[in-house]
Residue frames as qw, qx, qy, qz and C-alpha x, y, z in Angstrom:
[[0.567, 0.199, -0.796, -0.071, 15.10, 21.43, 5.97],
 [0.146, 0.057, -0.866, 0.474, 14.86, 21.05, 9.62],
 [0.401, 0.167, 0.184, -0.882, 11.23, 22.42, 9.66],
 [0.695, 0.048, -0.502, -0.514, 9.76, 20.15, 7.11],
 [0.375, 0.023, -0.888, 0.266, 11.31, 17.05, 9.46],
 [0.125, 0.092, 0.593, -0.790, 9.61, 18.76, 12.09],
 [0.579, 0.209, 0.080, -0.784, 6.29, 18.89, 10.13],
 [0.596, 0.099, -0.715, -0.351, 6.50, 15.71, 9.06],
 [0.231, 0.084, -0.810, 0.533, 7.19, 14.02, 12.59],
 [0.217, 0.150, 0.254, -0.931, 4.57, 16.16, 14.15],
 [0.649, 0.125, -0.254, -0.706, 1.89, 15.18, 11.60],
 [0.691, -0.028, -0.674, -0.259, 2.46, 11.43, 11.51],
 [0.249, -0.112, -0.789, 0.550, 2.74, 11.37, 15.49],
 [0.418, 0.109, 0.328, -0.840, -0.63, 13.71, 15.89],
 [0.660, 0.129, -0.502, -0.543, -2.04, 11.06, 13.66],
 [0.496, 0.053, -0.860, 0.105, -0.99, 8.15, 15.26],
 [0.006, -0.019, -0.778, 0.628, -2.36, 9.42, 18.90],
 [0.546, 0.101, -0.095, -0.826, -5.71, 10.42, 17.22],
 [0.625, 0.117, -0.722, -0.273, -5.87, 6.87, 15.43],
 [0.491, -0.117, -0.819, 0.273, -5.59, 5.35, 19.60],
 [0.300, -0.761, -0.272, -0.506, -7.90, 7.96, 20.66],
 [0.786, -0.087, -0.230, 0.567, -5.07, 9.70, 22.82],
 [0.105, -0.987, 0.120, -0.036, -3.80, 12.88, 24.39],
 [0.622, 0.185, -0.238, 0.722, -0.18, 14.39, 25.15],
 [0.330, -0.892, -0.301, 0.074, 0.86, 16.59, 27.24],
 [0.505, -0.624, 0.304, 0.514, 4.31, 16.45, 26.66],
 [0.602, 0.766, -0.212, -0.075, 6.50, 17.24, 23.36],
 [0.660, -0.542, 0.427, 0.297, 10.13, 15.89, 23.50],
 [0.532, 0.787, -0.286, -0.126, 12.60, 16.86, 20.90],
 [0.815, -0.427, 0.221, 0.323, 15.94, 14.47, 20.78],
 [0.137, 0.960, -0.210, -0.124, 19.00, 15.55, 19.22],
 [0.791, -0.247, 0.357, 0.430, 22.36, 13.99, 17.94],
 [0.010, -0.871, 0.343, 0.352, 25.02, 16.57, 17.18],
 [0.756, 0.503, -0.418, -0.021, 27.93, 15.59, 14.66],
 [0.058, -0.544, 0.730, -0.409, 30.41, 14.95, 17.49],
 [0.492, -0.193, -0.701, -0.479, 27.72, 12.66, 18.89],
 [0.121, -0.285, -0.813, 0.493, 26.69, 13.75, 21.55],
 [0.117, -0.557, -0.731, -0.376, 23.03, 14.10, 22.60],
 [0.329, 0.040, 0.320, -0.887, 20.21, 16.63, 24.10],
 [0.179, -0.596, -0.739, -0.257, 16.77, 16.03, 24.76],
 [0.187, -0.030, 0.158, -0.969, 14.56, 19.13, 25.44],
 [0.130, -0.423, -0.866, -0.232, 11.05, 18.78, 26.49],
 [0.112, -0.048, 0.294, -0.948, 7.61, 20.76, 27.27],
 [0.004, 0.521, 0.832, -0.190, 4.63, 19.88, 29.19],
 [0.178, -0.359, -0.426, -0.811, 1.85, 21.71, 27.45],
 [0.419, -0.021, 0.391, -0.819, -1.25, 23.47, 29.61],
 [0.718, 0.138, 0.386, -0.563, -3.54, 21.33, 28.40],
 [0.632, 0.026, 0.767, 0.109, -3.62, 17.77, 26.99],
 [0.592, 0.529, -0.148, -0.590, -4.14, 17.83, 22.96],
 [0.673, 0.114, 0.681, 0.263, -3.92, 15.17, 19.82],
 [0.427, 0.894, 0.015, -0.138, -4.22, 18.62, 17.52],
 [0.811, 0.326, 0.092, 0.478, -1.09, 18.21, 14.82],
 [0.204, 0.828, -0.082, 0.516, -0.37, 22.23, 15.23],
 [0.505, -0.823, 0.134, -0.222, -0.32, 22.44, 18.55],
 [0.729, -0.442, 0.399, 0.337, 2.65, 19.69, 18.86],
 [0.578, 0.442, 0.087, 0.681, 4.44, 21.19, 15.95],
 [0.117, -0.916, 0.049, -0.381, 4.36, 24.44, 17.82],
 [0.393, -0.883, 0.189, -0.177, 6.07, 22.95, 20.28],
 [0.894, -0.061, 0.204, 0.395, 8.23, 21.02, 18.68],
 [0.405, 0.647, 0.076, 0.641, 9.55, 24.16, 16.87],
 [0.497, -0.859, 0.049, -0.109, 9.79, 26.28, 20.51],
 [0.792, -0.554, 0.225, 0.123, 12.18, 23.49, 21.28],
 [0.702, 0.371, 0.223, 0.565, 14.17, 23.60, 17.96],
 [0.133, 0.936, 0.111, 0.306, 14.29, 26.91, 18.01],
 [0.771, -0.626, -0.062, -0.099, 16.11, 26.68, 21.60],
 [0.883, -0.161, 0.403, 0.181, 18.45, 24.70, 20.56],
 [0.754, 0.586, 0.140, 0.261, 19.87, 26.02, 17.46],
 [0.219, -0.874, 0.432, -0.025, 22.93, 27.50, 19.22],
 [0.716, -0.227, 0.660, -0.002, 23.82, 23.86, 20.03],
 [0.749, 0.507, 0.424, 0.052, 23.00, 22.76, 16.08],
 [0.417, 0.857, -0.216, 0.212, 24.81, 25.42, 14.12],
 [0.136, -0.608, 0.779, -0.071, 28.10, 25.19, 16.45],
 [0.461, -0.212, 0.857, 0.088, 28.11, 21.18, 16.43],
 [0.390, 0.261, -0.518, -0.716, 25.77, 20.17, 13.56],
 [0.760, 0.026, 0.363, -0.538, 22.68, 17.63, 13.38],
 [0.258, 0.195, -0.912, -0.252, 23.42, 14.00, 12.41],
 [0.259, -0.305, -0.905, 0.145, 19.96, 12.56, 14.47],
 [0.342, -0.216, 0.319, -0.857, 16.18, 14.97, 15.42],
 [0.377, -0.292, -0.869, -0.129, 13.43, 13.14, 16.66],
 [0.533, -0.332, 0.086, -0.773, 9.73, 13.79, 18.61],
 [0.379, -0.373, -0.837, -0.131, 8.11, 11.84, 20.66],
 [0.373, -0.500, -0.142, -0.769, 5.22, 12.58, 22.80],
 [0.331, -0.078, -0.882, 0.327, 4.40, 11.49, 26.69],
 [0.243, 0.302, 0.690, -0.612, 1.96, 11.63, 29.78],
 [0.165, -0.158, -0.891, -0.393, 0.04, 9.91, 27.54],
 [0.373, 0.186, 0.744, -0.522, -4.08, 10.17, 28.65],
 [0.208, 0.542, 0.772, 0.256, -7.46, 8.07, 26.89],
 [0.040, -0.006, 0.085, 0.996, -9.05, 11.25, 25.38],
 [0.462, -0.480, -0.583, -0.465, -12.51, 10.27, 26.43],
 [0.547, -0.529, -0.425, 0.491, -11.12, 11.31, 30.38],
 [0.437, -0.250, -0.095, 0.858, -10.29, 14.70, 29.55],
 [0.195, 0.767, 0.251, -0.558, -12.51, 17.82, 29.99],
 [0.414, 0.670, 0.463, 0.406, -13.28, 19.58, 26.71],
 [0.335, -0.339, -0.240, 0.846, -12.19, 23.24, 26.68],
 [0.370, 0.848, 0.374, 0.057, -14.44, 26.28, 25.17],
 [0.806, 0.308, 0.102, -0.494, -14.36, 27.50, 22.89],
 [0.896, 0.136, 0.419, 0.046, -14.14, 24.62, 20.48],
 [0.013, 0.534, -0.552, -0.640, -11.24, 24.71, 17.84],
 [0.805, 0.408, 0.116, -0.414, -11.83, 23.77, 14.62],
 [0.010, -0.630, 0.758, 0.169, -8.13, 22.60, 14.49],
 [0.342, -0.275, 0.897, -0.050, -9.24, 18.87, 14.80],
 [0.651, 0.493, 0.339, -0.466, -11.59, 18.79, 12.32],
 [0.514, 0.732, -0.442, -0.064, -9.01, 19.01, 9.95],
 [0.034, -0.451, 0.879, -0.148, -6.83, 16.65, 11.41],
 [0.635, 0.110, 0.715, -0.270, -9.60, 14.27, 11.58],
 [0.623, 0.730, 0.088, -0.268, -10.67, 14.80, 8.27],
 [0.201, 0.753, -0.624, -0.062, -6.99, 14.50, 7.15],
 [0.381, -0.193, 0.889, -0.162, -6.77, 10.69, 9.32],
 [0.638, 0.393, 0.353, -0.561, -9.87, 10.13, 7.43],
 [0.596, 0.705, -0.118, -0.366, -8.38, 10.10, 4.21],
 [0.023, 0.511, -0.849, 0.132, -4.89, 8.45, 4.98],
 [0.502, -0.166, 0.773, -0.349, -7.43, 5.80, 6.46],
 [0.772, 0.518, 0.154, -0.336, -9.11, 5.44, 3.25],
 [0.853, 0.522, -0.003, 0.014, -6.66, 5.60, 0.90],
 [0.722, -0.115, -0.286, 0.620, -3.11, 5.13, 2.78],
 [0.379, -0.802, -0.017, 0.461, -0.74, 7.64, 4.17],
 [0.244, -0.276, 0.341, 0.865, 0.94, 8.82, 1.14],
 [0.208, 0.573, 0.715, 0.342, -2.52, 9.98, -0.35],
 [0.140, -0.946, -0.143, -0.254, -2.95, 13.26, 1.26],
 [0.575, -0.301, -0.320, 0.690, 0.55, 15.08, 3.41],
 [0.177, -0.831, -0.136, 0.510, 1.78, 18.68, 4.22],
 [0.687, 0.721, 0.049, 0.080, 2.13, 20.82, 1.29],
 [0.276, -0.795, 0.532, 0.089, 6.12, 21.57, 2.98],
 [0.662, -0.163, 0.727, 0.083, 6.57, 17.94, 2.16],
 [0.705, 0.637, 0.243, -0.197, 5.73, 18.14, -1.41],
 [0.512, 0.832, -0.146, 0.160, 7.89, 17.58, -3.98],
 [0.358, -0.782, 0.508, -0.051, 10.99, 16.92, -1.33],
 [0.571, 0.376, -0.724, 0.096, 14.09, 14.31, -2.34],
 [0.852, -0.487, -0.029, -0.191, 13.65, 12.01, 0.74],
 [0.019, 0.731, -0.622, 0.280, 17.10, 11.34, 0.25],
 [0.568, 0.061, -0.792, 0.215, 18.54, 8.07, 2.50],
 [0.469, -0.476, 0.315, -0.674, 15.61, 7.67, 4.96],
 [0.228, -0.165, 0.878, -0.387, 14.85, 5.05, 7.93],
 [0.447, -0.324, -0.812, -0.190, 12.63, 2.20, 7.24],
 [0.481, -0.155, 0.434, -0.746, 9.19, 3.25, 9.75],
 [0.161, 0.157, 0.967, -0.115, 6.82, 0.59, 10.88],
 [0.032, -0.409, -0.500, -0.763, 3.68, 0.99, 9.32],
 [0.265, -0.041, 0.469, -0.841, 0.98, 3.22, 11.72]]
């Protein structure tokens, strides 16, 4: 359950930085326990990306981390966001070339055509959404 959140988050935030032709560097996971109180965990990644895997990897590092904290108090609140933000026309290229963002372009591509609920992660398929938060639209 917490994995799909994580792949959802992950997908519609590697989208959104692509869409403002963006990097990250950072990952930041937030957290609200049942008790309410909070954590935030974060990691600054070697090298700047806008690649969907790469910040689901490390949102899932940071979950992973954490699930001492989760199982003894329980999760009423996760959330990603992403920082040190740079324009992704400033930032060396590395070799060799992945072919990760092809897909992820190619994925924006389609969402851009024909919305965002035209193409998702197959994890997400078929899931009760259950009572979720009104998002703004990307």
């Amino acid at each position: 359950e917490l994995d799909a959140m994580l792949v959802g988050l992950a997908d519609r935030l590697g989208g959104r930085l692509r869409a403002a032709r963006r990097l990250c560097r950072t990952v930041t996971l937030r957290l609200r326990f049942g008790d309410f109180a909070r954590a935030t965990r974060s990691r600054t990644l070697a090298q700047a990306t806008a690649e969907t895997p790469v910040i689901l990897a490390a949102a899932r590092g940071l979950l992973a981390a954490a699930m001492p904290l989760v199982e003894e108090r329980g999760l009423t609140l996760i959330g990603v966001s992403l920082g040190d933000l740079h324009d992704d026309r400033a930032v060396q290229l590395a070799l060799p070339f992945d072919r990760g963002m092809a897909v992820d372009g190619a994925v924006d591509g389609v969402r851009d055509r024909f919305g965002s609920s035209a193409i998702t992660r197959a994890v997400l398929l078929g899931r009760d959404q259950g009572t979720s938060v009104p998002m703004l639209p990307d």
